[in-house]
Every structure is written in C-alpha cells, then in structure tokens.
matplotlib code that plots the C-alpha trace (Angstrom):
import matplotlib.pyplot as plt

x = [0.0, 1.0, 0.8, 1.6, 0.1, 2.0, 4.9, 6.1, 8.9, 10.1, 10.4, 13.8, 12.7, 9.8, 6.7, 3.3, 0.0, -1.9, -4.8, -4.5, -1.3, 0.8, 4.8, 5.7, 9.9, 11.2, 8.0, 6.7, 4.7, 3.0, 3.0, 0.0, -0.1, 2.5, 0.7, 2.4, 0.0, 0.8, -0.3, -3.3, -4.7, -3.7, -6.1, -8.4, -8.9, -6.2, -6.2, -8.2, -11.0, -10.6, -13.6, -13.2, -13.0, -14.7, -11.4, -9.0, -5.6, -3.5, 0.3, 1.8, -0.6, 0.9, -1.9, -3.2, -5.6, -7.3, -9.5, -9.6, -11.0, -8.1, -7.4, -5.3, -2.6, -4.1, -7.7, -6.9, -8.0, -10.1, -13.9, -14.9, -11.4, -9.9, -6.4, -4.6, -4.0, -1.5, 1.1, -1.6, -3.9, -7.6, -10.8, -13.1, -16.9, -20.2, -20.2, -16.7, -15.4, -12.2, -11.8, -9.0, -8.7, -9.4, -12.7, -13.9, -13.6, -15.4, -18.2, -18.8, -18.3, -21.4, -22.8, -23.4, -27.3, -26.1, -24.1, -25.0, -21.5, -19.1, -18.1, -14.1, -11.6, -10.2, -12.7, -14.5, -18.0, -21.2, -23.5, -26.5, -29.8, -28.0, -27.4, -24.0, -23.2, -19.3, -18.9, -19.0, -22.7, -24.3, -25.8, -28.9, -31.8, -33.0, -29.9, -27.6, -24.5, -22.1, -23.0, -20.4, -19.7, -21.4, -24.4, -28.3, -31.9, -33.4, -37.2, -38.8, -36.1, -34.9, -31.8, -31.3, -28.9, -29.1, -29.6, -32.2, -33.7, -34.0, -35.8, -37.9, -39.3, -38.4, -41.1, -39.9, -40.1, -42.8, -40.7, -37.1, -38.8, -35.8, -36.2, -36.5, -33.5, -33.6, -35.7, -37.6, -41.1, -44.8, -47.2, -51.0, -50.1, -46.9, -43.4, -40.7, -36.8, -36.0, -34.0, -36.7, -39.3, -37.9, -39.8, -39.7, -38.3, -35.8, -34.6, -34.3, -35.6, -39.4, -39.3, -40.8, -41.4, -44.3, -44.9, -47.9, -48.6, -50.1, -50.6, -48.3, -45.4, -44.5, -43.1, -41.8, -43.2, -41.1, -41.2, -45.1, -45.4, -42.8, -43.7, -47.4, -49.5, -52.3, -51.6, -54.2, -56.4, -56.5, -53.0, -51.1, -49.7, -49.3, -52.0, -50.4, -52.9, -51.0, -51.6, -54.0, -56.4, -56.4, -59.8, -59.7, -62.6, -62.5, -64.4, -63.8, -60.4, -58.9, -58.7, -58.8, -57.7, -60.7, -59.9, -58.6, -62.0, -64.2, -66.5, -63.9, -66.0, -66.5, -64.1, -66.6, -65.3, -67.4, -66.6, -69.5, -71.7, -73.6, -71.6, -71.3, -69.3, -68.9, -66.3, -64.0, -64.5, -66.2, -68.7, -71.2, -74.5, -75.6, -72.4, -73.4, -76.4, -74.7, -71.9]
y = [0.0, 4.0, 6.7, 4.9, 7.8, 11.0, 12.1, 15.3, 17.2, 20.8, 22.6, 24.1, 25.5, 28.1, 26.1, 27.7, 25.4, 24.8, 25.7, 28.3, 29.7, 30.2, 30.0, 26.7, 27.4, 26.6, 25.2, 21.7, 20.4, 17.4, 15.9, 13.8, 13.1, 15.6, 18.6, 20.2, 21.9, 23.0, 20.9, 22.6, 22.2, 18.7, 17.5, 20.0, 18.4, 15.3, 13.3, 10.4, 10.4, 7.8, 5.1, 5.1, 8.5, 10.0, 12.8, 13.5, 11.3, 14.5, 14.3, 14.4, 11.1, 7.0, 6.3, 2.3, 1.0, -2.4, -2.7, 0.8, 1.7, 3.9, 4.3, 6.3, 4.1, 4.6, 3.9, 0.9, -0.6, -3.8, -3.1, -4.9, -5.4, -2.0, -3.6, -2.0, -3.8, -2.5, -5.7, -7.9, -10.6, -9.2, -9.4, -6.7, -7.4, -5.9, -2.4, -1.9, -2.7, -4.6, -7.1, -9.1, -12.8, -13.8, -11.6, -13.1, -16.9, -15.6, -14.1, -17.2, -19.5, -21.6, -20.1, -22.3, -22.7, -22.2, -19.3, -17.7, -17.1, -18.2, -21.9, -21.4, -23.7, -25.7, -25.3, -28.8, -28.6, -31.2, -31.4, -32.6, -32.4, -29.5, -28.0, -27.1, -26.6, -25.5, -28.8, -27.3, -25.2, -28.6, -28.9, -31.3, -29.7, -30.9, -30.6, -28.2, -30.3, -30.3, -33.4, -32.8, -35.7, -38.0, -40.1, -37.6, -38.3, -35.5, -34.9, -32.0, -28.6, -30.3, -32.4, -34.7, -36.8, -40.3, -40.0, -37.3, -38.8, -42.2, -40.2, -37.9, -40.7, -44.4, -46.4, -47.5, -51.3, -52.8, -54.3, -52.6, -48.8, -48.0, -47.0, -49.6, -48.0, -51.1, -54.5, -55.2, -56.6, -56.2, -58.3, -57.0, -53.9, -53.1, -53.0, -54.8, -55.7, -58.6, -59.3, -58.8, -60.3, -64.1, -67.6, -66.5, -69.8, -70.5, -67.1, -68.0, -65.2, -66.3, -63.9, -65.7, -68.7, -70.4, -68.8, -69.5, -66.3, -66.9, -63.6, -61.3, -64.1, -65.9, -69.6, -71.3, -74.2, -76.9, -74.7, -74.1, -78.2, -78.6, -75.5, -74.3, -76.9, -79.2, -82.6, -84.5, -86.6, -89.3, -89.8, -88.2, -85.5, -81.8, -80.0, -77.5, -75.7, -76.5, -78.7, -82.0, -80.9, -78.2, -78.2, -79.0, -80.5, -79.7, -81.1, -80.8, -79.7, -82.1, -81.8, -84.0, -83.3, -83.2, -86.6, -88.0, -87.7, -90.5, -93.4, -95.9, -98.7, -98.6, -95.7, -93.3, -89.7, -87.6, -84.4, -81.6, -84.9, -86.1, -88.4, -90.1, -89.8, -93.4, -94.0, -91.0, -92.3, -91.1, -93.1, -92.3, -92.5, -96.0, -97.8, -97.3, -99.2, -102.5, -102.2]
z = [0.0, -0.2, -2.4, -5.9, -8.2, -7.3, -5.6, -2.6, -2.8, -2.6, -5.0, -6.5, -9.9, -10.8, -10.7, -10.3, -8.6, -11.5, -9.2, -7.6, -9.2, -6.9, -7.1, -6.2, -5.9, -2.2, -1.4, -1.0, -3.4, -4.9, -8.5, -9.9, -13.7, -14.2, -12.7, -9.9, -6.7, -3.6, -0.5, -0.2, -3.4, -3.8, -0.4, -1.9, -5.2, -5.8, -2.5, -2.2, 0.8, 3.6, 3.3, 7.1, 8.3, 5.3, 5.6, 2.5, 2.9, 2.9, 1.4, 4.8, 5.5, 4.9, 2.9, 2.0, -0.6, -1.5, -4.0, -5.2, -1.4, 0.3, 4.4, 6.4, 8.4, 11.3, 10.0, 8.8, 11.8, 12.5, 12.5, 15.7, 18.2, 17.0, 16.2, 13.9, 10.3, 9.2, 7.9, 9.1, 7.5, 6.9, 5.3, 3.7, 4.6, 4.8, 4.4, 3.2, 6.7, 7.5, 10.3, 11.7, 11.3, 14.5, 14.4, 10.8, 12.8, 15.7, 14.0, 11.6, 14.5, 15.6, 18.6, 22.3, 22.5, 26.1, 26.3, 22.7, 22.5, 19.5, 19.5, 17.8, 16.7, 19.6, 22.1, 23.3, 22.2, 22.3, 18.9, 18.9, 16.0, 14.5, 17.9, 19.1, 22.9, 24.4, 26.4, 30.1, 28.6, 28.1, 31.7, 33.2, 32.9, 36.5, 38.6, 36.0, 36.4, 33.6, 30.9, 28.6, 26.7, 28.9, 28.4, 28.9, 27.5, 25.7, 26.8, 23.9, 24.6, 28.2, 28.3, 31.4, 32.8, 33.8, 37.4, 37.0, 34.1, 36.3, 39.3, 37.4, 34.3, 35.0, 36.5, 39.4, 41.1, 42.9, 44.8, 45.7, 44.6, 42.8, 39.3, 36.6, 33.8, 31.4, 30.9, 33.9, 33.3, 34.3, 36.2, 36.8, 35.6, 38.4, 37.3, 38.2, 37.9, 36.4, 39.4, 42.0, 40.5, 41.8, 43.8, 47.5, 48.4, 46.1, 44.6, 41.2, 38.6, 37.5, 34.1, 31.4, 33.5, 35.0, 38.9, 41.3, 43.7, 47.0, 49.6, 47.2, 47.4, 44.0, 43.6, 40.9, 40.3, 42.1, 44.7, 45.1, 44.9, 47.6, 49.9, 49.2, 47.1, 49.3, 48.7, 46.6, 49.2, 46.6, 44.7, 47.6, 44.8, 44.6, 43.4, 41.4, 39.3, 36.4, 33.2, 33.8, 36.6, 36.9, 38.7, 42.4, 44.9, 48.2, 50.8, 54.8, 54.8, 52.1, 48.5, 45.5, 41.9, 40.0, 38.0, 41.9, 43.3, 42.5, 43.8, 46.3, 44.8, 41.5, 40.7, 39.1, 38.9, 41.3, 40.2, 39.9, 40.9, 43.7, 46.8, 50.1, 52.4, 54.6, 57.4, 55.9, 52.0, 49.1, 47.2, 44.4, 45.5, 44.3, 46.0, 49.6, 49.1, 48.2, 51.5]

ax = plt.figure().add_subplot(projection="3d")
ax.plot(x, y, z, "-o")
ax.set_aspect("equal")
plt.show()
C-alpha cells in the first residue's frame, strides 16, 4: 500500500500550482499526472477520501488502498477489536469494513445454545440435531451439572442426565422402589426388575417362567409343589394348578384333583356330581347301598 500515483517534494525551480497559481519554488509540493500543486490544493482536489473517516488522505498522511478503497494508516483498523492492520492478514466485509482474522472466525463461529457465545476452533463442544453446545454449557436440565460428553436423555427442549432422568421418568419397582433404567417386566399392571421379581423360596428369577402367587409371594413351580401346594387326598400328589387338573374338589379340609375324586368302589369320577361320604371315604350315591 501507499501513495503509488504521485509524488512530494520541494520545489527548487519556478513552478506555479496549476490551481491556484501560486509560485511553487522553495516550497513543498505534490506531482500527480504531471501537474504540480501545492499541499493545499492537492487535499483539496487530488487526494483520495478515507472510506473510514470519510477525511482526504493528505500528502503528509501514509496512505493504503485495497480494492480501489483507500485508508489512512491509522484507519486501517479492525472493525470490531480496534487492532490496527496494518502488515496484518484481513478481510473486507459488509459495508466496506475490515476485520482481523481472528474476528472473521469468531463471527462465523457456531454459537453455544447455552451461552449464545461463538463456539471457535479448539474449544470442546457437544452437537446434537443441528445444535451445538461449548462442552462445560451442556448442563442437566434438572440438577444443571455439567453433561459434557457424557451419556443424557433428551425430553422436547430439556436435556437430562441419567440420574435425573431415572428419578424424574423411570417407573420404578414394585418391589425394591428404585427406578426400573432397562428390561424389567410387568405383572398386573406393576413393574418390576428382572432381578426382583424371583420364587420367595428358592430365589431363582421367575421372568418368562411359569410362577404361582399366593398372599403377594411368588413360587416357581417346584417350589409351590414342595412349599405351598395341598396334597391331593387321593394320589397323595401336589396339586399345582398347572396342566391336567387343573380343577380342584374340596371337601372338609382335604382336597382332591378333580380326575382324583371318585366313587372308592366302582371308581366313578365324582366331580360336579352327587356323593357319600362313609367312614371318611367317598362313594357315588348307588355304591353305599350294596356295602
């Protein structure tokens, strides 16, 4: 940059302004396409206006152009830090403004949908569905601790973190009431872990297995025909509840499977059917009459 088109000196010869006239001889004066003016004249109607100050660039004045757009030195300044740019890398934007480098990176940074302040090169920063956070702005919602790069559920424009997210959404255990994070499973309607739903006696995990309940305790089912089941009256046998006879006859304070209860005579099944009762066994109603 500098003056390029015209040059200062004094003059030693008789040289009038071609302005205003006047003798140039001992005098300092300025040459532009070979017309000689005094100082005056030449800010008056040669120099070139500042795009910054909006002042002529007068001889006396370091002078620096880009783009046919001309500065004083000390106008030449950055548009939004104020640093001078003189013999320094910068970039003409809006407006005919100049700004630094580090001032062009800041302002076409990303900016922290925490902070609202620019996310530059280097710094440690979270992205998520076209969102960018600087890593220590990317707080829990609930408890506003720092999530950084660690694991969070997003719930609509809230962003939690596991513990809160476990306290404030997961269902939480019928059993243990701590909240239910991953698997578990559901029986009449309550949840549970996997690892607390299990057979009272034996502690084994009852999910996707076959389980008896009796007064809110659960059984597998070698358990319930060891522990809980009656023993049939006639066969001597669990009853279970599960698979062949599954009905059950009771009758003062024993109990039959519904296929064990029948006639002690002629072995007729006497279930849903009239019977007698004779010296503590059953009999259909004809049998008693041929004892």
């Amino acid at each position: 940059a500098g003056p390029g088109s015209y040059t200062v000196g004094t003059m030693s010869e008789r040289f009038d302004c071609h302005y205003c006239r006047d003798p140039l001889q001992g005098k300092k004066y300025v040459q532009k396409e070979g017309r000689h003016c005094c100082v005056k004249c030449f800010e008056k109607f040669c120099a070139n206006t500042c795009i910054e100050c909006k002042k002529p660039i007068g001889a006396d004045s370091k002078e620096l152009h880009f783009k046919n757009r001309y500065w004083h030195d000390n106008c030449f300044r950055c548009f939004k830090c104020y640093t001078s740019l003189v013999n320094e890398p910068f970039m003409l934007r809006e407006n005919n403004k100049v700004w630094c480098s580090n001032c062009t990176a800041t302002e076409d940074a990303p900016r922290c949908k925490g902070c609202f302040k620019p996310i530059i090169a280097g710094d440690q920063n979270v992205e998520y569905k076209k969102m960018v956070w600087h890593k220590d702005c990317f707080t829990c919602s609930q408890c506003k601790q720092v999530i950084g790069s660690g694991s969070f559920f997003p719930k609509g424009d809230d962003f939690y973190c596991v513990s809160c997210h476990e306290h404030k959404f997961a269902k939480t255990c019928a059993k243990c009431k701590n909240p239910i994070t991953s698997g578990g499973l559901t029986y009449q309607e309550q949840p549970w872990h996997s690892e607390c739903f299990i057979c009272s006696n034996c502690k084994k995990q009852l999910g996707g297995k076959r389980f008896t309940a009796v007064e809110d305790q659960f059984y597998c089912v070698e358990c319930y025909k060891e522990c809980v089941a009656k023993k049939c009256a006639g066969c001597k046998n669990p009853i279970t509840g599960f698979g062949r006879g599954t009905s059950v006859v009771n009758y003062e304070d024993e109990s039959w499977h519904d296929y064990c209860f029948k006639c002690t005579k002629c072995a007729r099944g006497l279930a849903n059917k009239r019977f007698v009762c004779h010296n503590g066994k059953i009999y259909c109603a004809e049998c008693p009459k041929r004892l």
